[in-house]
Phi, psi and omega in degrees: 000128176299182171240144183322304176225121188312330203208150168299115209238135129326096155233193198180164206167170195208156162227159172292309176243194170213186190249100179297142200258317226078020200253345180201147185269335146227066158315336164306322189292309210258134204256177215197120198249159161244126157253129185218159164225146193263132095303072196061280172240329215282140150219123191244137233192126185241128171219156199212089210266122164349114172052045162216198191266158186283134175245180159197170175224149160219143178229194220227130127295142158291175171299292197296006174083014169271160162201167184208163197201172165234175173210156164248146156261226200281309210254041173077357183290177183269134163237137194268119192250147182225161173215187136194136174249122173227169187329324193224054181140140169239149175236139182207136181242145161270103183241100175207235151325005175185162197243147180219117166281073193281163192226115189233111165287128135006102159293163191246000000 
């Protein structure tokens, strides 16, 4: 498998909200920052919901830079991860007791 991105890259990104799920009513409330890094297929990745603990997930991209992996959150439920990786943007959606859609830009 080539690898996605050569040398290792940065990115980083926030969402305002999440999306209810039915699992808690306000996810419109809760903002949520991402740090993530690409290494060839590896992506390792730290997130951070306003006034909880820092978590992380790490995955494999396919040749076409998707992946999926699962994390829990602070209080252990399963959450669910989806991606995709390109050259200049990652899109990673968190599906778990809320839905969180991130657009994650290149650090400067």
């Amino acid at each position: 498998m080539r690898a996605l991105i050569q040398q290792a890259k940065q990115f980083s990104g926030s969402v305002t909200s999440g999306q209810d799920t039915g699992g808690s009513t306000r996810c419109g409330t809760y903002a949520m920052k991402m740090d993530l890094t690409v290494n060839g297929s590896d992506i390792k990745a730290t997130f951070l919901q306003e006034g909880r603990t820092e978590r992380n997930f790490s995955a494999k991209a396919d040749a076409s830079g998707a992946f999926k992996t699962k994390t829990t959150t602070g209080g252990g439920a399963p959450m669910n991860v989806t991606g995709k990786v390109t050259p200049n943007e990652v899109a990673v959606r968190l599906d778990g007791y809320c839905i969180f859609n991130f657009k994650l830009t290149p650090k400067r």
